[in-house]
N, C-alpha and C positions, 0 to 999 in steps of 0.2 A: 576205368576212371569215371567219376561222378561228376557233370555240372549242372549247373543252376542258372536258368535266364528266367528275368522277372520280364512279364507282359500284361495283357488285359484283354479281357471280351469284353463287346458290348451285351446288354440288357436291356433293351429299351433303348434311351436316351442317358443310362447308366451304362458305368463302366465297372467291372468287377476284376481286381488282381486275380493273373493269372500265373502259374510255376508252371516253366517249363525245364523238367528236368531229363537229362541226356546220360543213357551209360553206355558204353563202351566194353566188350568182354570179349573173349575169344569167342570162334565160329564163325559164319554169313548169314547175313540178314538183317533188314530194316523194318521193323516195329515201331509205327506210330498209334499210342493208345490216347484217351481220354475224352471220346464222342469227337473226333472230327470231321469236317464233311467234304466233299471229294475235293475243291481248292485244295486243302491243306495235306490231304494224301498226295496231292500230284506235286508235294512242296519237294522231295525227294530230287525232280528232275533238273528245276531250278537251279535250285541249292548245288547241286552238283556240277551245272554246268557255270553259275556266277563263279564258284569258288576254283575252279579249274580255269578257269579266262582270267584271276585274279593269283595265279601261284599258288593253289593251293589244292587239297583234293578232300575228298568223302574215304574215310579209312574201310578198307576189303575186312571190314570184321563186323561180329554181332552190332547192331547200334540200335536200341532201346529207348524210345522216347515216350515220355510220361508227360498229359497238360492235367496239371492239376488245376483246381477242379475236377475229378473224372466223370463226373455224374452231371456237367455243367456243356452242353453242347458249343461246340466251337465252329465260327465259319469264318470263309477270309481268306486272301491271301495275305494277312498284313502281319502273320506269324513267321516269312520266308526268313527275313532278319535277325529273330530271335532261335530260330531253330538252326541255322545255318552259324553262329556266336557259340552253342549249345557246343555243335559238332565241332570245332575245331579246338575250345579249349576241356573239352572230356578228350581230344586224343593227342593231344599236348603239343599242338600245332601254334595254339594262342595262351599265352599266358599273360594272365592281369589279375590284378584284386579290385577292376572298379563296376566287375558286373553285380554286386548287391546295391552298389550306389544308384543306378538307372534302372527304368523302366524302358523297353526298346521294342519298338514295332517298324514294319517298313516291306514291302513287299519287292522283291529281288526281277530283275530280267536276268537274261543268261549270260549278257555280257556284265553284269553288277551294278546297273543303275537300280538306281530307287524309286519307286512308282507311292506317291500319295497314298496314307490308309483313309478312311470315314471314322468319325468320331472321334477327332485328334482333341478338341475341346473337353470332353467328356474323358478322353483317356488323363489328359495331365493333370484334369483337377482331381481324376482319383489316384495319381501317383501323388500328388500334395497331398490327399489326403492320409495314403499309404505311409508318408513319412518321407520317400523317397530323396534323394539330391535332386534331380533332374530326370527327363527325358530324350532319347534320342530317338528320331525323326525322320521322314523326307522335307529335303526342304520348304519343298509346297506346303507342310503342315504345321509351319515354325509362326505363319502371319495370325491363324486362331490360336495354336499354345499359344503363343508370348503373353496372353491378355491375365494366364494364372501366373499371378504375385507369387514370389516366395518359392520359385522352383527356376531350376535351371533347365532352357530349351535351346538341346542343340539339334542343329539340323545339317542332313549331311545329304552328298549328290550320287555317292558310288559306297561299294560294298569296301575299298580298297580304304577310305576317308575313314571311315569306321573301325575298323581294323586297326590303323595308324593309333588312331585317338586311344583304343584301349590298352592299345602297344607300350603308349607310354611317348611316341617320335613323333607322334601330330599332335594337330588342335583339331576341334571341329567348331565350328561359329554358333557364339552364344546370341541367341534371338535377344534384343532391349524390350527392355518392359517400361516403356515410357507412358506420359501421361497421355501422350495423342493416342496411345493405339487402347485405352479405356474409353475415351469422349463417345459416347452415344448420342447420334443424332439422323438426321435425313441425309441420304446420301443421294441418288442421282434425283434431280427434281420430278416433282409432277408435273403432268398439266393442269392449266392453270384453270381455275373457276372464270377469271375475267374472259375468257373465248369464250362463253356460253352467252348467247343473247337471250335476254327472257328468263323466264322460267324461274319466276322470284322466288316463287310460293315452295317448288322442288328444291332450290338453293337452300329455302330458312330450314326443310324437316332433316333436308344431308348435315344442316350445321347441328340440328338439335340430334340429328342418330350420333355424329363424331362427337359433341361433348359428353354426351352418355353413354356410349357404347354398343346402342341398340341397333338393333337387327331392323332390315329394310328392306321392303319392296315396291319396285317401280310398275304401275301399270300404266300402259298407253302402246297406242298405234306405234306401226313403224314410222321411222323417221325423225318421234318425238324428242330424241336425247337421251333415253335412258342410258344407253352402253356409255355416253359421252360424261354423264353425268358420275357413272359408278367409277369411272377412272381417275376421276378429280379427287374423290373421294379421300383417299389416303394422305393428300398435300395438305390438309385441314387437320389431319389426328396430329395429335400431340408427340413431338419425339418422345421414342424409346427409352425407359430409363437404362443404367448398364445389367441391371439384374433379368429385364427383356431381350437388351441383346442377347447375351449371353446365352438365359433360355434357347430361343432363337434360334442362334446363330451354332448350338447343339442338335436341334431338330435337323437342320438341314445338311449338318456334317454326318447327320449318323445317313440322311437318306440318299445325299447325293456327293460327299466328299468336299474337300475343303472347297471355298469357293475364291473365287480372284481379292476381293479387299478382305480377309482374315473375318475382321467380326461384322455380323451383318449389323447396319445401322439404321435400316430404313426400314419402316414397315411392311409387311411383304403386302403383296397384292396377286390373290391367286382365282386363275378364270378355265376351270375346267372344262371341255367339253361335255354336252348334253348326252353321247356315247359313252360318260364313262361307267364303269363297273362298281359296285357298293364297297366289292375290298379295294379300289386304287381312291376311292373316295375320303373311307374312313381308316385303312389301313388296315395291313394284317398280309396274308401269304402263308406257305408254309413256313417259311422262314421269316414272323412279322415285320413289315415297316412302312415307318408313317406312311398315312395316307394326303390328300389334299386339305383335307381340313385343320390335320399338325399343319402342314407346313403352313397354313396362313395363322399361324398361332400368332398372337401379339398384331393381327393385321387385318387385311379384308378377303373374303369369300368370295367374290363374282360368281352369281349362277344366271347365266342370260338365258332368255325363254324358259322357264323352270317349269311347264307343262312338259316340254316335251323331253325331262328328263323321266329314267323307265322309276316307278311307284316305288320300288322295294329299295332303287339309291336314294328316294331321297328321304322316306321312313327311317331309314338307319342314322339319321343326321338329327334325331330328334333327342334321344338322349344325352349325346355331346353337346346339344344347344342350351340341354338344361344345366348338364353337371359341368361342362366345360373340360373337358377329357372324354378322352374313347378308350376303352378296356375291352384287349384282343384277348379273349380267353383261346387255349389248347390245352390238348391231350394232359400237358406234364409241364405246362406256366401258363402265365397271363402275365399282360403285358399293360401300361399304364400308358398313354402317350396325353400329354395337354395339347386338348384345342379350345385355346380362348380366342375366338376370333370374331369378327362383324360380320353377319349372313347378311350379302345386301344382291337381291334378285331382283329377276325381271320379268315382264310375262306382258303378252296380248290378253286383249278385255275379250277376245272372239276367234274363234279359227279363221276367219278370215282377216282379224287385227286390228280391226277398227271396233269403237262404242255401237258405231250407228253405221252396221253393215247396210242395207238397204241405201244410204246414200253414196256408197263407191260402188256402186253394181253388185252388191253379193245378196245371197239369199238364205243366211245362216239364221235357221228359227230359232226361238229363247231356250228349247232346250236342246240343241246342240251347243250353245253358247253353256250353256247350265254345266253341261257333260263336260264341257274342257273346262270351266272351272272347275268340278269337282277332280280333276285330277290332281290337286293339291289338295291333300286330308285336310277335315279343320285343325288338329292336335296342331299338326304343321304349321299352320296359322296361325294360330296363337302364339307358336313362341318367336312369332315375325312381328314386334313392337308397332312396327309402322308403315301402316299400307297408304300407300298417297298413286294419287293418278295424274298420270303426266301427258297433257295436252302439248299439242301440234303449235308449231312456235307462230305468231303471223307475221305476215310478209315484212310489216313495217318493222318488230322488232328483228328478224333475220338481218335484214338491210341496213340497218343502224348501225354509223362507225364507231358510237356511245360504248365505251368498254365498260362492263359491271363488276363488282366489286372482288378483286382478287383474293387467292386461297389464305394469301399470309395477313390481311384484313381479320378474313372470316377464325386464323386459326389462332389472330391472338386473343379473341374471344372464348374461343372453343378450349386453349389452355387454361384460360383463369378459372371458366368452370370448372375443370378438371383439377385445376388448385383447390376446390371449393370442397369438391368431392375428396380429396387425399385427406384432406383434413378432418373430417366429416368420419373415415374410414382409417382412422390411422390406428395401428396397433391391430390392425384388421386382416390377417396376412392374404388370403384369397380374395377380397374387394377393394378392387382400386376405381371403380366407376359405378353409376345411379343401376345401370344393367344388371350389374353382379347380385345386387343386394337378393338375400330371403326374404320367407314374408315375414320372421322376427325384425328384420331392418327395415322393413317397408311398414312395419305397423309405427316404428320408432322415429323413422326417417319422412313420412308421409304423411302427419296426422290431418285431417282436415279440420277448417272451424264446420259448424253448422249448416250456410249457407252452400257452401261448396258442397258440402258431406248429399244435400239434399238437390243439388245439381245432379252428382254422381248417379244418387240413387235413381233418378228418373231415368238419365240416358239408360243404366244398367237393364231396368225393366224392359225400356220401350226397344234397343235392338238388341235385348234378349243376349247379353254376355256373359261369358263363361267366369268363372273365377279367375282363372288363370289372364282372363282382359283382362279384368279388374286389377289385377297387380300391376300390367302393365300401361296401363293407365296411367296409374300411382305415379307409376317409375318416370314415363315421359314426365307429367306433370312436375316431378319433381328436378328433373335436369333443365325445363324450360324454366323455370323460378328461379335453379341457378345460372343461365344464362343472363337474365334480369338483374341478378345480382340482388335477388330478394331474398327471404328467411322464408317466409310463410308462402304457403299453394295460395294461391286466388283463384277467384273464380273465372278469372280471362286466362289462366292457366291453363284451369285443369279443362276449360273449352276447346281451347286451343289442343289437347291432347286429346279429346275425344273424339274430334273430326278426322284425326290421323288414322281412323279404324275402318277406312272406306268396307272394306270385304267384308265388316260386322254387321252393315247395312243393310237391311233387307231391300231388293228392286234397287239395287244402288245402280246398276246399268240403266236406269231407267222406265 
């Protein structure tokens, strides 16, 4: 006898219908075909032992199973539920007519509980897409389904629940699709901007990187604030729309499985260590997935001390800075993942950390000092909008009970720009921020009058910038105009964005 379970692999951050079909014939043995990988071969042991703890068994004859697709590799264990469905109504142990209706994944223990799969987001939108009724579940995977409209998510706790439901003598619990579990917003708070004393000048370029998008680096000694200041950072961006969550809150289901509140709402904020690897960075393996830079998709980067990350992780970070995605090429696919994220780093002015090593007792020469900055390539640089340097806070502002001006202050500014900008970009499907823009939009969005144009042109000359400054120049210039709530660059503008270029400067240590 013949059956048919509808399932899905992931692709990416894509999901692709999967057939799994089951026969049954006389003889011994178990044949599972269509590129599996050893999880799904060891599904055999499971499956035999849930179904036997539950009343039932694996039949002592030929059993032939087919994952259509066959040319399409499969990994996971979150096939155990739809192969073990396969096997009992091909030997005529389960009889129903609602397995064309669902799409069914779920991964088995031996006593028949259900263990969460990865990608439950990405699986139900492409069972909606499919056509399908619904899908069935582990429960833990019902709080991200629920958020696709127009499909039924049910979620179940044992292998026995399941069973019932197809039987016909149970229910299994349909997930609600209400308007709360859509609402896109900040979920656990930041900290605040108002605990930072000082540091005005730091505060205005964080507000001007979050209304535009742009990428940031902090230099200064220890002690200064940078780590304190890069973590605020996120309570300033603008919520998520639901099209970001969602994104999102699919990157992180395919890398780490569903997560406690269903869909992510907050922007993520990700601080890898200086030891990490270029594939846990940008992603990939033999089996690819996201790396750290998906996962701060829609959010922020943290790279503290960015010298002393190794050369070749953070080269590899240059193309996703530009295109905003990473493309894991292999043997026999390639793989897409989006990282649109805020690169916002840190770094000492010296090996020893200070501007003016000579005044804390060291004796680090101009070109030792040379040599640890050149450990960040210029290409690198350039596609860092904004270099600012961040002094040592004084005693009197440390001391002050004076609190400064908090993040929900700073972010209802930082939204209205970013209103300024949606409108500016609308119909625009890949630019939602001054960041994003090409140079056709930067020629269109940036024009200068004269006065300005011949500002430009002199800094250009005198510290010797790349084109690639030049654009980002433009770009600051034109996000700090919308902060002003102006139409037109000025010339206090675009000044104001050319001193953000501190590392363009020649003898800028002094």
């Amino acid at each position: 006898m013949l059956a048919k379970v509808h399932s899905s692999a992931l692709y990416g951050i894509e999901a692709i219908p999967v057939t799994i079909e089951v026969h049954i014939d006389k003889g011994v043995g178990y044949h599972l075909v269509g590129l599996p990988d050893n999880a799904i071969r060891e599904s055999n042991y499971r499956i035999a032992a849930a179904l036997l703890n539950n009343g039932y068994r694996i039949p002592g004859k030929k059993i032939t199973i087919n994952m259509a697709p066959a040319d399409l590799r499969k990994e996971g264990a979150a096939y155990d539920l739809p192969l073990a469905l396969g096997i009992l109504v091909a030997s005529g142990q389960l009889v129903t007519e609602l397995l064309e209706e669902y799409l069914i994944m779920g991964e088995l223990s031996l006593d028949g509980q259900l263990k969460p799969v990865k990608g439950a987001l990405s699986i139900a939108l492409n069972a909606r897409a499919c056509g399908f009724r619904g899908i069935v579940v582990p429960e833990e995977n019902v709080g991200e389904s629920v958020v696709v409209e127009g499909l039924e998510v049910r979620g179940a706790a044992r292998l026995c629940e399941v069973l019932s439901f197809f039987r016909g003598d149970g229910d299994l619990p349909l997930g609600n699709h209400t308007a709360s579990c859509l609402q896109a917003g900040p979920g656990h708070e930041s900290p605040d901007f108002s605990d930072v004393r000082g540091q005005e000048a730091v505060k205005r370029c964080m507000e001007i990187a979050a209304a535009g998008g742009h990428n940031l680096i902090l230099i200064g000694p220890p002690g200064s604030g940078k780590t304190m200041l890069a973590k605020r950072l996120p309570g300033i961006l603008p919520p998520m729309s639901l099209e970001e969550s969602l994104e999102t809150t699919r990157i992180h289901s395919v890398a780490s499985g569903p997560g406690r509140g269903g869909l992510i709402r907050r922007r993520p904020f990700r601080s890898p260590h200086h030891t990490i690897s270029d594939t846990a960075l940008v992603g990939g393996g033999s089996y690819p997935q996201p790396g750290e830079i998906s996962l701060a998709h829609n959010g922020v980067l943290f790279l503290d001390e960015l010298p002393e990350f190794k050369r070749n992780v953070l080269e590899v970070m240059r193309q996703p800075l530009e295109d905003r995605e990473v493309t894991i090429a292999r043997t026999k696919f390639t793989i897409t993942y989006p990282s649109s994220f805020m690169l916002v780093a840190s770094m000492n002015p010296s090996p020893s950390g200070y501007f003016s090593p000579e005044s804390h007792g060291f004796s680090n020469s101009r070109n030792e000092m040379q040599r640890y900055l050149s450990r960040i390539s210029g290409p690198l640089l350039d596609r860092i909008d904004i270099h600012m340097e961040v002094n040592p806070v004084p005693f009197d502002q440390i001391s002050s009970s004076r609190k400064g001006e908090s993040s929900a202050q700073i972010r209802k500014r930082v939204v209205a720009a970013r209103k300024i900008q949606s409108k500016r970009f609308e119909g625009q499907a890949k630019v939602h921020c001054n960041a994003q823009m090409d140079t056709r939009q930067i020629r269109t969005c940036c024009a200068l009058q004269k006065s300005t144009l011949k500002l430009l042109r002199t800094a250009m000359e005198r510290l010797e910038l790349s084109a690639r400054a030049y654009d980002r120049i433009l770009k600051l210039a034109r996000t700090i105009t919308d902060l002003e709530g102006c139409s037109d660059i000025e010339e206090s503008h675009l000044a104001e964005a050319i001193q953000y270029r501190s590392l363009d400067r020649e003898g800028w240590l002094g």
